[in-house]
N, C-alpha and C positions, 0 to 999 in steps of 0.2 A: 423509472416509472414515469409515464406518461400526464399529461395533463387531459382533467375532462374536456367534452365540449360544449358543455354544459352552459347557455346562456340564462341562470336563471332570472333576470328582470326580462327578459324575451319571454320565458315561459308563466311566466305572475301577471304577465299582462294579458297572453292566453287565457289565463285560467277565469284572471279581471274578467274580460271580456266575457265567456259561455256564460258566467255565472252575473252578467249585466252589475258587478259592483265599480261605482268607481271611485278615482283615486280620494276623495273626501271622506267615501263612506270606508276602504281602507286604513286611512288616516284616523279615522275615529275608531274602528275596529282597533288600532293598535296603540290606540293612544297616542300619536306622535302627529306629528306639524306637518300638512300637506306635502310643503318641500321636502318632507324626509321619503315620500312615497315617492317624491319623484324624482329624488336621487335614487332610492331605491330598484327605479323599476328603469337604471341604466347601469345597470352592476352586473357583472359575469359571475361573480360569486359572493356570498355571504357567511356569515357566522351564523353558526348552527342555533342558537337561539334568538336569530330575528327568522332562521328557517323555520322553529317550531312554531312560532307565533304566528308567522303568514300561513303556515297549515292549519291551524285552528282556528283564525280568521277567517280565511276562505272555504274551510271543512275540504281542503287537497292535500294530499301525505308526500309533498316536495321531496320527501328522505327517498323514497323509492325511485328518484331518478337517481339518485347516486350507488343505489345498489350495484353489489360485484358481480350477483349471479344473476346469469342471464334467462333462468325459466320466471324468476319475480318481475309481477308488473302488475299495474294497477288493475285493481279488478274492476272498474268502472269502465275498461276500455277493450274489457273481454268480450265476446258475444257468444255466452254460454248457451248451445241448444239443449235444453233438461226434457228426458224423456220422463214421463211418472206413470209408472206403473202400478203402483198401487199404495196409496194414502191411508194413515187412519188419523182420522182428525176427534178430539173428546173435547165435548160443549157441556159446560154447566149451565143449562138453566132452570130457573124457581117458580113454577108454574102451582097454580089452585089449582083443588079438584076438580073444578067447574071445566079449566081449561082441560087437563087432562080428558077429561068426558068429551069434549069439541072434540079432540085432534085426534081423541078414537087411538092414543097412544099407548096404551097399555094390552091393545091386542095386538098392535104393530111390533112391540119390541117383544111380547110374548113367542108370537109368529117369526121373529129374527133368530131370535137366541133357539128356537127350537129347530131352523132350518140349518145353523150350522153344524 
């Protein structure tokens, strides 16, 4: 069995970075002492509970780079084109009579329901 290549203080400082946090406001984030963030973020690998912390810290799911199967991947890095073809979307609102008389609603949904 093979080793990853997996540099993750190379990739925490990636993530540092888009998400403009830096290593103080990590350090506070995690409750630990600057120098620990910046030991941290020269490590190739870590223990899986300072992995879940810096994913909840930085709201990134770190665990999915180590995934085995190769279709999982972060869904943030997808570029899903969604076609919609057709919607139904159900709105509650609490309107007076007065309004209802404005918006002329009660012939509108009269005239829906009788079109279908």
């Amino acid at each position: 069995m093979g080793k990853s290549n997996i540099y993750i203080g190379e990739i925490v400082k990636g993530v540092m970075s888009e998400r403009q946090i830096t290593k103080a406001e990590l350090a506070r984030r995690l409750n630990v002492k600057p120098q620990s963030v910046d030991y941290l973020l020269t490590r190739k690998s870590i223990d899986t509970d300072t992995l879940y912390n810096l994913s909840l810290a930085l709201d990134y799911d770190f665990a999915l780079l180590y995934s085995i199967k190769k279709e999982q991947t972060n869904c943030d890095t997808i570029n899903n084109d969604y076609k919609i073809v057709k919607a139904k979307i159900a709105v509650e609102i609490e309107l007076d009579h007065e309004d209802i008389a404005k918006l002329n609603l009660k012939k509108r949904i009269v005239s829906m329901l009788n079109n279908e």
